[in-house]
Wavefront OBJ file of the C-alpha trace (Angstrom):
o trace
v 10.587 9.175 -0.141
v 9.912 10.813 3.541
v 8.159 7.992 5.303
v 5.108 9.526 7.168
v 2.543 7.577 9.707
v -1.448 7.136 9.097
v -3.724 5.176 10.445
v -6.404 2.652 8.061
v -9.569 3.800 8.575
v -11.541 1.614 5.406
v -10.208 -2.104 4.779
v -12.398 -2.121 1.651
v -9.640 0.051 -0.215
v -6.846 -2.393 1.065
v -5.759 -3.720 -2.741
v -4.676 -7.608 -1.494
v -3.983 -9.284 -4.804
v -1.313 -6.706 -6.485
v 1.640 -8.330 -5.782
v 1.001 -11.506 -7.978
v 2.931 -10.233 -10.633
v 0.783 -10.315 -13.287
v 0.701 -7.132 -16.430
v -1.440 -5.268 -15.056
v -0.272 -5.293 -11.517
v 2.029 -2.138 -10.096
v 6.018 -1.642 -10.219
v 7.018 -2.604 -6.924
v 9.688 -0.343 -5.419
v 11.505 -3.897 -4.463
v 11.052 -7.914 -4.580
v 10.815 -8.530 -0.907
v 7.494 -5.617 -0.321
v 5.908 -7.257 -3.253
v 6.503 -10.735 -1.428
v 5.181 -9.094 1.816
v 2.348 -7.099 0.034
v -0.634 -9.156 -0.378
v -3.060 -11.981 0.978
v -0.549 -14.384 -0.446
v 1.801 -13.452 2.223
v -0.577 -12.706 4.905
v -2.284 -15.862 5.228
v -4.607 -15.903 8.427
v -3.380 -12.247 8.981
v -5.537 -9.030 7.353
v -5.449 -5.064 7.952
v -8.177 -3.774 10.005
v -9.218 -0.491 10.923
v -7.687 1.361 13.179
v -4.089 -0.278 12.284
v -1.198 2.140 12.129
v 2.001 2.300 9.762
v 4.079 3.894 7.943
v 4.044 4.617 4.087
v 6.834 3.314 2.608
v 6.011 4.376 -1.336
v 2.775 5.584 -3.460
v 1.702 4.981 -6.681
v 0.411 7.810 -8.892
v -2.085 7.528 -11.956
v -0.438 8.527 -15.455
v 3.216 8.677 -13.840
v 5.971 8.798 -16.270
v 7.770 6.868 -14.024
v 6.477 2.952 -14.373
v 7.233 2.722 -10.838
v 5.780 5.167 -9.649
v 2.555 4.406 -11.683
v -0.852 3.351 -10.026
v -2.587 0.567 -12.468
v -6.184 2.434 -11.202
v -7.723 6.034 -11.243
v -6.099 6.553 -8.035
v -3.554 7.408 -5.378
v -2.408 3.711 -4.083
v -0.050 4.152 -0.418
v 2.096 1.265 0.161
v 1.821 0.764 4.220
v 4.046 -1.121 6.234
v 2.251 -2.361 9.281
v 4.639 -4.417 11.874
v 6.677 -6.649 8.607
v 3.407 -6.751 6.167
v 3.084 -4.288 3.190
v -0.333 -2.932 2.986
v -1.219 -1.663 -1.170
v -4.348 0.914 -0.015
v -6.121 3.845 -1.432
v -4.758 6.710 -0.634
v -8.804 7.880 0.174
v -8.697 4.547 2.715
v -6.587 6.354 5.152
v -6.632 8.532 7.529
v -2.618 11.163 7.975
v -1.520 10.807 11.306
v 1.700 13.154 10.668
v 0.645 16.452 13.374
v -0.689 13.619 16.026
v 2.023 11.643 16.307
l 1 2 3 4 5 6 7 8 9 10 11 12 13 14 15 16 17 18 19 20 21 22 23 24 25 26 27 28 29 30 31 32 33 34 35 36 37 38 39 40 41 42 43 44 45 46 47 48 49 50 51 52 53 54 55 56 57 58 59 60 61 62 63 64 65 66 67 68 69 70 71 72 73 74 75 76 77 78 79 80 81 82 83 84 85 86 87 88 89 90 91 92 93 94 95 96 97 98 99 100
């Protein structure tokens, strides 16, 4: 997948809790962004508006693919901000591709 850059622009879309691996959680596209991807990881640390990165995967509703397959009605980006993963709604950001 071609990487692209964005900018957060509403925490309240920021999924924190999908990389527990429980059932209903997402396919991660590897071990070590789930381990990054979440509040677990984060500890004292949390996105905030305004934060830049890059997307590094999406999840789709009804994808064949179970990897590729967002657990929710909607588009889920997987951001990677500095050496966190950031699950968000695709809605919660804002496409930075022309300004950077």
């Amino acid at each position: 997948m071609k990487t692209f850059p964005l900018q957060i622009v509403d925490v309240n879309q920021v999924y924190d809790a999908i990389n527990l691996g429980r059932r209903i959680d997402v396919a991660w596209p590897d071990e070590r962004m789930r381990a990054r991807g979440g509040r677990s990881h984060w500890r004292d640390w949390l996105p905030e508006k305004g934060m830049e990165g890059q997307v590094v995967h999406r999840w789709v509703p009804c994808h064949r693919d179970p990897s590729k397959r967002s657990h929710v009605d909607r588009i889920i980006l997987l951001v990677k901000v500095d050496d966190k993963y950031v699950p968000i709604a695709e809605s919660g950001v804002q496409d930075l591709g022309a300004e950077v």
